[in-house]
N, CA, C and O atoms as a GROMACS GRO file, in nm:
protein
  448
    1UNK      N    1   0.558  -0.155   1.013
    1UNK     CA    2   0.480  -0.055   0.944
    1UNK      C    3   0.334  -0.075   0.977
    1UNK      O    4   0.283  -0.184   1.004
    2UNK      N    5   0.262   0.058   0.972
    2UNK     CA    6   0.091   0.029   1.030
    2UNK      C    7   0.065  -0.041   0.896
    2UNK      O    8   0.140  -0.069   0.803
    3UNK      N    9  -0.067  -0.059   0.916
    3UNK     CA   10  -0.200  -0.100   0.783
    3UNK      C   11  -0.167   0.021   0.683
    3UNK      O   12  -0.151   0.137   0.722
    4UNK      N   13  -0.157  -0.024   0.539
    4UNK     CA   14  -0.188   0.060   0.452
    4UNK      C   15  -0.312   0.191   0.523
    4UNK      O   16  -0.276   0.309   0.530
    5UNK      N   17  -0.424   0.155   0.561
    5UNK     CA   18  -0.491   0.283   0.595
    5UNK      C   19  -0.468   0.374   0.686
    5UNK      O   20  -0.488   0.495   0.700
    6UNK      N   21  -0.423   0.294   0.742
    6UNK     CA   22  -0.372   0.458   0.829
    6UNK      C   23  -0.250   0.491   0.791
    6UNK      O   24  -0.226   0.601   0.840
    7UNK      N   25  -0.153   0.452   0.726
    7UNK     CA   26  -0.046   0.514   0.670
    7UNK      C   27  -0.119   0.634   0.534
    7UNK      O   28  -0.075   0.747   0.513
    8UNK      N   29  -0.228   0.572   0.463
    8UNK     CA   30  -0.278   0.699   0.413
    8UNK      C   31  -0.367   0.792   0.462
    8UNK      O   32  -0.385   0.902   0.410
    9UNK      N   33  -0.440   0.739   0.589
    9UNK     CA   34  -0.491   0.869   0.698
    9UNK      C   35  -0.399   0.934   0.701
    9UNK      O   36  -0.401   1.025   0.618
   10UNK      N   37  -0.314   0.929   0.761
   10UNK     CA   38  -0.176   0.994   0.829
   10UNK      C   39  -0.078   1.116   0.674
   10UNK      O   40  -0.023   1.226   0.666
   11UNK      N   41  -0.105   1.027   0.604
   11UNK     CA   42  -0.090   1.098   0.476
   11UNK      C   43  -0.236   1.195   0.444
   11UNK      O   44  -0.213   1.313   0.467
   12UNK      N   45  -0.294   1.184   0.424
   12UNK     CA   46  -0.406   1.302   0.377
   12UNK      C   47  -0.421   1.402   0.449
   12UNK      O   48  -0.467   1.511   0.413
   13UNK      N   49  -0.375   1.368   0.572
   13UNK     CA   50  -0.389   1.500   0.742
   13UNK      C   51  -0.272   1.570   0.659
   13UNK      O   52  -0.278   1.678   0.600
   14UNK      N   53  -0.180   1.493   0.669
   14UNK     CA   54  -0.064   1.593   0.640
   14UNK      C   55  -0.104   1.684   0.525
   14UNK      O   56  -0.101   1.807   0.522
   15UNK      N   57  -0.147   1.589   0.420
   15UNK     CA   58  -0.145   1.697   0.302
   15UNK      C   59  -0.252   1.848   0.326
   15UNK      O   60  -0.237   1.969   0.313
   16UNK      N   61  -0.391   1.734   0.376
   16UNK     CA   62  -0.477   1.884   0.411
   16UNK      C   63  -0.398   2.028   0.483
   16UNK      O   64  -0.396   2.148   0.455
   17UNK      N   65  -0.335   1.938   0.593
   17UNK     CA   66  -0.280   2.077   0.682
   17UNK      C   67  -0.156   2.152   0.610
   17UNK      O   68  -0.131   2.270   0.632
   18UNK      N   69  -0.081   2.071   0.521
   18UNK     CA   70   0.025   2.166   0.437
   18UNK      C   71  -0.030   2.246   0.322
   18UNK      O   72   0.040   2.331   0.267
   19UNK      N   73  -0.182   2.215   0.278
   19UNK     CA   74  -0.242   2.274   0.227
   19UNK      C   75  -0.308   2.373   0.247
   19UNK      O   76  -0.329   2.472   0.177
   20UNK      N   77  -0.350   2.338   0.367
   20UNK     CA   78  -0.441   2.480   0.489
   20UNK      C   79  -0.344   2.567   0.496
   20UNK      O   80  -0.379   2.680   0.460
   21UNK      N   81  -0.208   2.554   0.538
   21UNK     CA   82  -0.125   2.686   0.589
   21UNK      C   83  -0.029   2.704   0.480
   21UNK      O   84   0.067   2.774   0.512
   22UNK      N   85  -0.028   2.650   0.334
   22UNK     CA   86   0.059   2.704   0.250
   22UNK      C   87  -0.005   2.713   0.096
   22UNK      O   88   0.063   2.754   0.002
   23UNK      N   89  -0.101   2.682   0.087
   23UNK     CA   90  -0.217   2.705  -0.033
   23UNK      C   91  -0.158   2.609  -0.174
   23UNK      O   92  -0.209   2.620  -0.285
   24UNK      N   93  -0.030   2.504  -0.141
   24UNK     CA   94   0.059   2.480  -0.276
   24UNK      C   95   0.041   2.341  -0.231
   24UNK      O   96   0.025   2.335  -0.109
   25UNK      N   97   0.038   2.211  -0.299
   25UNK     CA   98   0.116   2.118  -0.230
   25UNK      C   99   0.174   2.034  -0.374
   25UNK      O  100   0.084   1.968  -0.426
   26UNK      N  101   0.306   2.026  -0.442
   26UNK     CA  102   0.394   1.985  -0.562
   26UNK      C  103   0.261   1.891  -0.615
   26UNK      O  104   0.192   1.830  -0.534
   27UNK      N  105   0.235   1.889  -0.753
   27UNK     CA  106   0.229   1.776  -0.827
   27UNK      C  107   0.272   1.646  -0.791
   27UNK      O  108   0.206   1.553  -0.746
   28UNK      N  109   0.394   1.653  -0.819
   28UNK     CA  110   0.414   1.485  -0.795
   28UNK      C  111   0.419   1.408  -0.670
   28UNK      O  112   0.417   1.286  -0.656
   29UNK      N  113   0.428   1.534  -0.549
   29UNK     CA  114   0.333   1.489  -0.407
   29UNK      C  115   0.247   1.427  -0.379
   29UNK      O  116   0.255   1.330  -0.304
   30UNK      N  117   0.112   1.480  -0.449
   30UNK     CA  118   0.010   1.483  -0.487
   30UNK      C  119  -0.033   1.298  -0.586
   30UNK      O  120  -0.117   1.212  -0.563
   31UNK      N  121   0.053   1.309  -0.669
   31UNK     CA  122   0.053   1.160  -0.765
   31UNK      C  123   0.125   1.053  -0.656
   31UNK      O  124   0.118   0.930  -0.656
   32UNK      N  125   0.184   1.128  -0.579
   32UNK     CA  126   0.228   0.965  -0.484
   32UNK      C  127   0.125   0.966  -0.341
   32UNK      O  128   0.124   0.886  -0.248
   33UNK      N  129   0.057   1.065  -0.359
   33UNK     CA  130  -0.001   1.067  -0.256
   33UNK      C  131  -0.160   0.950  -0.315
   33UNK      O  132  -0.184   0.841  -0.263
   34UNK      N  133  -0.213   0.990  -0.387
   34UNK     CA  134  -0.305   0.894  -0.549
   34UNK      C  135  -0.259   0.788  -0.559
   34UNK      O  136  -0.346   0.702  -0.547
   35UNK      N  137  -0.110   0.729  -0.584
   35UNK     CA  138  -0.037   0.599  -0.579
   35UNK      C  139  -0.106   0.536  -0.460
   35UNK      O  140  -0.190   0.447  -0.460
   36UNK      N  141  -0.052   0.603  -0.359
   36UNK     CA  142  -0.063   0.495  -0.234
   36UNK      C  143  -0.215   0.486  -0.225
   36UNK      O  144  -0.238   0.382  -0.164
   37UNK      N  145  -0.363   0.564  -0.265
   37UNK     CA  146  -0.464   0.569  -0.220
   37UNK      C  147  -0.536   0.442  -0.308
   37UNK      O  148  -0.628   0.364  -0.280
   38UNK      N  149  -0.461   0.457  -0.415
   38UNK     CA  150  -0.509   0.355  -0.551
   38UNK      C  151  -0.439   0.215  -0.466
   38UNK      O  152  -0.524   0.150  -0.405
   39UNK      N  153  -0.327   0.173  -0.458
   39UNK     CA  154  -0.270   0.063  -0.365
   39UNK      C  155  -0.354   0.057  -0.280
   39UNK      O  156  -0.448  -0.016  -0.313
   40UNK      N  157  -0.367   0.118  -0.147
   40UNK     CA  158  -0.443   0.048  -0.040
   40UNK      C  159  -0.613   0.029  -0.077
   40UNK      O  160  -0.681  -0.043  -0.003
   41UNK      N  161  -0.683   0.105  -0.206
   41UNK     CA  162  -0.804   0.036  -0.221
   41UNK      C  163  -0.790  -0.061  -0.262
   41UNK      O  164  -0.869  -0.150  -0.229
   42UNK      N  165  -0.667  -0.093  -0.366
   42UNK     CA  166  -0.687  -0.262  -0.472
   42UNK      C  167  -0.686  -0.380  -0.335
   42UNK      O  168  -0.762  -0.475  -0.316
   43UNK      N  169  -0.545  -0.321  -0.237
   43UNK     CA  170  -0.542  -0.469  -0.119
   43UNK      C  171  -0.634  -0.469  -0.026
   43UNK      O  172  -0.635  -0.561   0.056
   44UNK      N  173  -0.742  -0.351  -0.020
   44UNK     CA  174  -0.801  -0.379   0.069
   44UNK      C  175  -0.934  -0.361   0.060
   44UNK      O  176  -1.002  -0.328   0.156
   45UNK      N  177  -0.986  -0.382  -0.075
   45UNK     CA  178  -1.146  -0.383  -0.126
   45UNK      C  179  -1.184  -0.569  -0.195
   45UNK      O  180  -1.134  -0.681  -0.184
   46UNK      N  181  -1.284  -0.516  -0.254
   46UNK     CA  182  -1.335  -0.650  -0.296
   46UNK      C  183  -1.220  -0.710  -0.458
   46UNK      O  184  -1.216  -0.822  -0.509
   47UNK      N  185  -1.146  -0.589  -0.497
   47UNK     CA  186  -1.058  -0.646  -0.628
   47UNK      C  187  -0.918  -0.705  -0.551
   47UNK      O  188  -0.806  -0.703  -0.604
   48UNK      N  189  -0.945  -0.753  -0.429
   48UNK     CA  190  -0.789  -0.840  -0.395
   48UNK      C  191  -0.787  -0.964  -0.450
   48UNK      O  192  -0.682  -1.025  -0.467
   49UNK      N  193  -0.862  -0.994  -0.470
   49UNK     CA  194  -0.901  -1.126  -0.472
   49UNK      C  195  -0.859  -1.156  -0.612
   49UNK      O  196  -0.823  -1.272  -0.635
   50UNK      N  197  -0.857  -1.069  -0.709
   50UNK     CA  198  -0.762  -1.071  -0.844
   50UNK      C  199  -0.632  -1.052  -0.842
   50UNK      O  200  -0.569  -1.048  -0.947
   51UNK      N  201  -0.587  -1.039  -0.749
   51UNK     CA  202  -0.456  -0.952  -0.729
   51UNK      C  203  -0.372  -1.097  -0.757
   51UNK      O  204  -0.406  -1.197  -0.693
   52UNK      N  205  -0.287  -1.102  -0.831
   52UNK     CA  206  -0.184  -1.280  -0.782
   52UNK      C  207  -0.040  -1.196  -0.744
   52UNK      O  208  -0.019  -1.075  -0.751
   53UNK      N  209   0.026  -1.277  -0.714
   53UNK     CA  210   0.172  -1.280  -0.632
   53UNK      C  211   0.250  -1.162  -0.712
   53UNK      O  212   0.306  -1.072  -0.650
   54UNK      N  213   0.249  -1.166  -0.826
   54UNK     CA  214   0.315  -1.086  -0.936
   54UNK      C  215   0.257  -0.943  -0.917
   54UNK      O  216   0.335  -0.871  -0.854
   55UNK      N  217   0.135  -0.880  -0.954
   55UNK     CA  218   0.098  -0.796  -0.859
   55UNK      C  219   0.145  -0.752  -0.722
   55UNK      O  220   0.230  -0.664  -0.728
   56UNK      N  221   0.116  -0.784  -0.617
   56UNK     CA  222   0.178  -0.773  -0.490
   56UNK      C  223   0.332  -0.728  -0.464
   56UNK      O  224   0.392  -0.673  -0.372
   57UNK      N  225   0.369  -0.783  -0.603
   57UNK     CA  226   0.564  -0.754  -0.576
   57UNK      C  227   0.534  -0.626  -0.634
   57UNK      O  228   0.611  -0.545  -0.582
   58UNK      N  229   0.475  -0.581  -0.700
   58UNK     CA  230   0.496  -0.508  -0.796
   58UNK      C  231   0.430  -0.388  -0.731
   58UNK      O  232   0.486  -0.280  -0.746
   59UNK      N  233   0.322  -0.395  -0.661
   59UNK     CA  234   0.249  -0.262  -0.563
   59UNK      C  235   0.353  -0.285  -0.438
   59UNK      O  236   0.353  -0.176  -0.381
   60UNK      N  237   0.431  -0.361  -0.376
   60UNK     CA  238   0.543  -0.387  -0.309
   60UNK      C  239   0.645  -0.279  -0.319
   60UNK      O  240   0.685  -0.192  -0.241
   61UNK      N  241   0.674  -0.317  -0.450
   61UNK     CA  242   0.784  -0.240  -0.509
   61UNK      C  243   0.772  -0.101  -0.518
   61UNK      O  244   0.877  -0.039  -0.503
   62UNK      N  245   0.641  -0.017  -0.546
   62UNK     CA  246   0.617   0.068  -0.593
   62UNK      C  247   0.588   0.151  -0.444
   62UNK      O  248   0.626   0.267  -0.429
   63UNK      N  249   0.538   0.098  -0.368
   63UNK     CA  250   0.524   0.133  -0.234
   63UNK      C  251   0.691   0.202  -0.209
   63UNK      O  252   0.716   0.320  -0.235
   64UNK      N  253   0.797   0.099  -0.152
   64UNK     CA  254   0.928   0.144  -0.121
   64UNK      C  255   0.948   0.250  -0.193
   64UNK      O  256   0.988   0.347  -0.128
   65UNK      N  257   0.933   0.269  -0.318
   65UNK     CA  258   0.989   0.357  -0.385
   65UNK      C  259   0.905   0.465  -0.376
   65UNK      O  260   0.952   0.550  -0.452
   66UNK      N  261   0.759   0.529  -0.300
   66UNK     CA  262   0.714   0.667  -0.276
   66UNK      C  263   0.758   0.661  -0.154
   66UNK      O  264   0.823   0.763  -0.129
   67UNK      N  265   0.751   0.570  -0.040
   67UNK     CA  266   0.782   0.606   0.076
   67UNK      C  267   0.867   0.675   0.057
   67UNK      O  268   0.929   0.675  -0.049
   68UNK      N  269   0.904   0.783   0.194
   68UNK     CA  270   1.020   0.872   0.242
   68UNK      C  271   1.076   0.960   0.139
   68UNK      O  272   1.198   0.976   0.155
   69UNK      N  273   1.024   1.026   0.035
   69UNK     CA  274   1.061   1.070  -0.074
   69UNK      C  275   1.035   1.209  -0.058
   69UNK      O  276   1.099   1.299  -0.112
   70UNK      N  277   0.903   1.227   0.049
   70UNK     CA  278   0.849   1.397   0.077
   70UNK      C  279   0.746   1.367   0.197
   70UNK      O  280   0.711   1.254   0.233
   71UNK      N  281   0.711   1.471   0.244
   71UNK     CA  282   0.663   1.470   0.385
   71UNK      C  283   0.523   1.439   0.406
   71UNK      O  284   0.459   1.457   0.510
   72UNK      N  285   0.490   1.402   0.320
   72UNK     CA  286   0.341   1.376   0.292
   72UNK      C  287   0.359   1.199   0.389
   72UNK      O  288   0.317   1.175   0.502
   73UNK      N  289   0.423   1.119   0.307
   73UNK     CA  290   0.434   0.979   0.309
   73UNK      C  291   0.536   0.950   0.357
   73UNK      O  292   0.622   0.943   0.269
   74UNK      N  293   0.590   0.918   0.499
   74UNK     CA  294   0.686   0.883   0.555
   74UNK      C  295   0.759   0.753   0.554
   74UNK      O  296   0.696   0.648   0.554
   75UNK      N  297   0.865   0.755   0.552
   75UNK     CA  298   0.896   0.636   0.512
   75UNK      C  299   0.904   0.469   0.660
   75UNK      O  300   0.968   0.486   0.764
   76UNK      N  301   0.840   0.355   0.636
   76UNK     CA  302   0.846   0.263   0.755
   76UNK      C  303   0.919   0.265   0.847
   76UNK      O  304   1.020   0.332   0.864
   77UNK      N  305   0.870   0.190   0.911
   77UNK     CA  306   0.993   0.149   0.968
   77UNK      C  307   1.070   0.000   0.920
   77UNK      O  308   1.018  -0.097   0.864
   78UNK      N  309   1.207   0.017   0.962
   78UNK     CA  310   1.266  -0.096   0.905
   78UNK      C  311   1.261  -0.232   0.931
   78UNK      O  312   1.301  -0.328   0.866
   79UNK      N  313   1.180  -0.221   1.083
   79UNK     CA  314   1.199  -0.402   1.101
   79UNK      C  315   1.055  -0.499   1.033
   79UNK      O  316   1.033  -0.612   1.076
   80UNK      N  317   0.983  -0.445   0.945
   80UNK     CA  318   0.851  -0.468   0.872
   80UNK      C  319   0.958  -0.518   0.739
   80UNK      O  320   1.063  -0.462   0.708
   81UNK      N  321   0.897  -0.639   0.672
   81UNK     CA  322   0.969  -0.690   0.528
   81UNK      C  323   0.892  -0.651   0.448
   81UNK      O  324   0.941  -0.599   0.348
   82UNK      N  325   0.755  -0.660   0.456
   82UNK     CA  326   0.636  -0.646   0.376
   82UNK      C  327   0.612  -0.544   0.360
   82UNK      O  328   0.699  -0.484   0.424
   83UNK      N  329   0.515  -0.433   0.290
   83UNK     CA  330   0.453  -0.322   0.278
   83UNK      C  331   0.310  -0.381   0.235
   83UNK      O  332   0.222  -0.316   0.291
   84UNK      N  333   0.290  -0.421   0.205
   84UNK     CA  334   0.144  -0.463   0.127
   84UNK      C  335   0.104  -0.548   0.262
   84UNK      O  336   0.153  -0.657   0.293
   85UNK      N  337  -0.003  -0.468   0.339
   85UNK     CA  338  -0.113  -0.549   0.454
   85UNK      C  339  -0.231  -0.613   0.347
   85UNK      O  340  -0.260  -0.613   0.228
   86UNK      N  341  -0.268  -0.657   0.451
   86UNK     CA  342  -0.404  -0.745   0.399
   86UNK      C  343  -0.506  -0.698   0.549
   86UNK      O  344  -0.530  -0.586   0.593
   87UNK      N  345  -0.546  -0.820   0.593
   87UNK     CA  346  -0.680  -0.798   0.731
   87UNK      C  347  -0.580  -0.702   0.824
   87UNK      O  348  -0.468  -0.660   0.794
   88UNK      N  349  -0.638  -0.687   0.917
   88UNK     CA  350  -0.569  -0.616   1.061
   88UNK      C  351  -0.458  -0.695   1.131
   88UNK      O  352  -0.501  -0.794   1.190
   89UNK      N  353  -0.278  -0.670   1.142
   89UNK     CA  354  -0.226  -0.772   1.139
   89UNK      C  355  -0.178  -0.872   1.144
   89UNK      O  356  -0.138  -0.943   1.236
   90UNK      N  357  -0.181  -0.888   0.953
   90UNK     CA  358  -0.142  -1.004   0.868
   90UNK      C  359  -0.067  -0.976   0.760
   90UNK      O  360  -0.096  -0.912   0.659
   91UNK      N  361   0.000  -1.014   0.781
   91UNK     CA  362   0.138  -1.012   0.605
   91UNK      C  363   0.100  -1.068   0.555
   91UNK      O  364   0.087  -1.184   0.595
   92UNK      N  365   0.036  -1.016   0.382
   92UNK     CA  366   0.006  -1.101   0.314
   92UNK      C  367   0.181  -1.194   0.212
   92UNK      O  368   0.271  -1.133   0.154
   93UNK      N  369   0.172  -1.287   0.221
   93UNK     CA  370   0.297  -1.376   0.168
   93UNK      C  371   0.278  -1.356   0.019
   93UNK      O  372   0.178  -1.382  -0.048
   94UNK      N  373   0.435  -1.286  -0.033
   94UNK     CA  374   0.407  -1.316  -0.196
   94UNK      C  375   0.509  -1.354  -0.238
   94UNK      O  376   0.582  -1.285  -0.310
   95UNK      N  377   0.536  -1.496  -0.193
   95UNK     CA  378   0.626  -1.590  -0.245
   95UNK      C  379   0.604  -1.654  -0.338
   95UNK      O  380   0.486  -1.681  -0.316
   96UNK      N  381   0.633  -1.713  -0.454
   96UNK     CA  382   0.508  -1.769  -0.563
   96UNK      C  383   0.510  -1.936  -0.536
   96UNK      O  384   0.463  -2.023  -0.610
   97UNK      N  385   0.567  -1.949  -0.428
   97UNK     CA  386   0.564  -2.144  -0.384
   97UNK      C  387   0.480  -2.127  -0.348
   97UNK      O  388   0.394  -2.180  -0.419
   98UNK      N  389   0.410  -2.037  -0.205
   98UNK     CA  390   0.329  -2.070  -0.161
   98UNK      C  391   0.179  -2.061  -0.206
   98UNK      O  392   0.132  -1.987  -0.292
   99UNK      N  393   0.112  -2.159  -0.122
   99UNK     CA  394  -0.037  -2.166  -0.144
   99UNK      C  395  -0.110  -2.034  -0.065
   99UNK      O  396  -0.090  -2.000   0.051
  100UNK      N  397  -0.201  -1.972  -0.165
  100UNK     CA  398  -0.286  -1.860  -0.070
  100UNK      C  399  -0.382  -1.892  -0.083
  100UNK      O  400  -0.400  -2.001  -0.137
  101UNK      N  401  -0.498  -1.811  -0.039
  101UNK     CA  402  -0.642  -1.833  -0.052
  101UNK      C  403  -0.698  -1.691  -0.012
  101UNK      O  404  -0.655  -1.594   0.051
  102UNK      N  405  -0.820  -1.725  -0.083
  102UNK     CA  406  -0.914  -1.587  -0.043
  102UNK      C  407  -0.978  -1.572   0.088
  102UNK      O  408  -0.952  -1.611   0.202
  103UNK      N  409  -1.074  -1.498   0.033
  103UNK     CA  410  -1.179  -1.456   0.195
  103UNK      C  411  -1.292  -1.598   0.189
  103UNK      O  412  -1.346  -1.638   0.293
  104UNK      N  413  -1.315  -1.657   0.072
  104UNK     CA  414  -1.376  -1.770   0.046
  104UNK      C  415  -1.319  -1.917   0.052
  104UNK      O  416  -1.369  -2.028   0.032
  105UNK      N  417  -1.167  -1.861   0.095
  105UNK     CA  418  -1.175  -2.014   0.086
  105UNK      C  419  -1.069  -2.086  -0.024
  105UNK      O  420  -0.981  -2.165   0.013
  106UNK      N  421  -1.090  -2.049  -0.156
  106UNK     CA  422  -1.062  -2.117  -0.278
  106UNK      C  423  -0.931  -2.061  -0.297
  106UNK      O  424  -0.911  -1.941  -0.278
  107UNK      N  425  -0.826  -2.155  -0.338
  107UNK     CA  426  -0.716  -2.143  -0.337
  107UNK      C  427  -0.664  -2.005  -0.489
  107UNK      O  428  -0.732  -1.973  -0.587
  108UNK      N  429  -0.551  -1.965  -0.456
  108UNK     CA  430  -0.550  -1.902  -0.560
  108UNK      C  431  -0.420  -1.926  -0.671
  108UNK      O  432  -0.316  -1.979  -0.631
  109UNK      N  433  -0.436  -1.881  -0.819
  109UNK     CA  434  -0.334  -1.956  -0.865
  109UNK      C  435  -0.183  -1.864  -0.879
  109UNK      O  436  -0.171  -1.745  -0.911
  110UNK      N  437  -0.104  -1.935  -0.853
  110UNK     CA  438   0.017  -1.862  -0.877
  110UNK      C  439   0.065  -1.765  -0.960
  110UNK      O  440   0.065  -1.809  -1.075
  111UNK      N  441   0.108  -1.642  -0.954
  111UNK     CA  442   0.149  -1.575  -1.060
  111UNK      C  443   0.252  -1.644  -1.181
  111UNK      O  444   0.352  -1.703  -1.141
  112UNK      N  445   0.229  -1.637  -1.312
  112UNK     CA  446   0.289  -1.722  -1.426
  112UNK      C  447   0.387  -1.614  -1.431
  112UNK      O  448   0.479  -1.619  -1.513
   0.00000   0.00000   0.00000
């Protein structure tokens, strides 16, 4: 699967242009289209760094479940485990054994 951002580039083209030539585009299109835009700012702005493991499963989770649902947001491809990118790629790991760290350095603590 690409980077969260261009999976929502690729999503907003679509929506503009189904919007340009059909003046409608569903409500709840629209809210998963907002889902994914709200997801890829939290993993990929300055609030990641709050994010713990428990989070991650959970925008994980929520990801699979808009993908492939309507034509806006297509669904991955299958040989990707992850959905949640981090830098340009990198899978971020949300195993709760492991040790992560930030952009600084400092370790982070496990989801309870």
């Amino acid at each position: 699967m690409d980077n969260l951002s261009n999976v929502l580039e690729r999503a907003l083209t679509t929506y503009f242009n189904v919007l340009s030539s059909t003046g409608y585009v569903c409500y709840n299109d629209v809210n998963k289209l907002l889902l994914l835009s709200l997801i890829e700012e939290l993993t990929s702005g300055p609030m990641s760094a709050f994010i713990d493991d428990k989070d991650y499963n959970s925008m994980n989770n929520a990801l699979y479940c808009i993908f492939g649902t309507s034509c806006l947001i297509p669904y991955p491809p299958t040989e990707e485990s992850s959905a949640v990118y981090g830098e340009e790629g990198s899978i971020r790991i949300s195993e709760d054994d492991m040790i992560r760290f930030t952009q600084d350095n400092k370790p982070r603590t496990p989801a309870i």
